[in-house]
C-alpha positions in Angstrom: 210.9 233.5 -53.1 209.1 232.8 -49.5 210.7 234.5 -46.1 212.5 232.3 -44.7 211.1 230.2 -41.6 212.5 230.0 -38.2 213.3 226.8 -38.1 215.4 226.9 -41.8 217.9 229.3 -40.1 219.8 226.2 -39.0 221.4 227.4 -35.6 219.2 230.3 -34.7 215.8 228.1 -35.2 217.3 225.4 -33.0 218.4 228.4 -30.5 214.8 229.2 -30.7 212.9 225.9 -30.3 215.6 225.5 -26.6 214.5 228.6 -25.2 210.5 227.4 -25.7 211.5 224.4 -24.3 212.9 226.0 -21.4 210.3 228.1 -20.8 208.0 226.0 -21.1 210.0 223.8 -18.8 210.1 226.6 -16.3 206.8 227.7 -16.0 206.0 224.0 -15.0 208.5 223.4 -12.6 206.6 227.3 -10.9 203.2 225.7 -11.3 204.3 222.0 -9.5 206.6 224.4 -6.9 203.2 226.4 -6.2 200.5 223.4 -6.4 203.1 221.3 -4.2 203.1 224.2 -1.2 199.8 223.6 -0.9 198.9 220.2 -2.1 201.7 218.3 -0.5 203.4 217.3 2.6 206.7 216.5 0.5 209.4 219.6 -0.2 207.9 221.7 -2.9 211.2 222.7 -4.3 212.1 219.2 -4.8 209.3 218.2 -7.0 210.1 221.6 -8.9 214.2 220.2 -9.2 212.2 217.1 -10.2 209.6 218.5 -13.1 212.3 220.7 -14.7 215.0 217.8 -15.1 212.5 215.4 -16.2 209.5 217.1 -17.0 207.1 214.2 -18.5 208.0 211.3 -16.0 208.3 214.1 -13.0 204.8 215.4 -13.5 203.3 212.4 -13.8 205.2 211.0 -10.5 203.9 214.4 -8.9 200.3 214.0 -9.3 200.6 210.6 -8.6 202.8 210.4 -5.4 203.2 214.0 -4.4 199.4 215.4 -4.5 197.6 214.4 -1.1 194.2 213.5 -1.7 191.1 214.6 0.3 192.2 218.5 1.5 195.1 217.2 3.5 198.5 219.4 3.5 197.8 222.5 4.4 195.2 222.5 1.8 191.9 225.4 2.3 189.1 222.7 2.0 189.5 221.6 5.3 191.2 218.5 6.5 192.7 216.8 9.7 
């Protein structure tokens, strides 16, 4: 009657929504890895580890604790 949906394929629409998840997961543990070699005096590749295996509480922790404020870090805008 209808084509059948992704997500009614059972095993291959859950196959599908864990590999957006991942991706998704991915590309934000690459954005905090980039913004964190800039924007922070912490290891970068630790707050990526961090975002990837808990990617809501991480990124919040990240711009919270891990962002230095005011251009300092390494950051362009000048700083001390």
């Amino acid at each position: 009657m209808f084509p059948a949906l992704p997500l009614q394929n059972g095993a291959a629409g859950l196959l599908l929504v864990w590999l957006l998840f991942l991706l998704l997961f991915v590309a934000l543990a690459y954005w905090v890895y980039k913004d964190a070699q800039r924007n922070s005096q912490h290891p970068a590749f630790l707050w990526a580890v961090v975002v990837f295996l808990a990617p809501l509480l991480g990124l919040v922790l990240y711009v919270l604790l891990g962002r230095n404020g005011g251009g300092r870090g390494g950051h362009p805008s000048g700083g001390v």
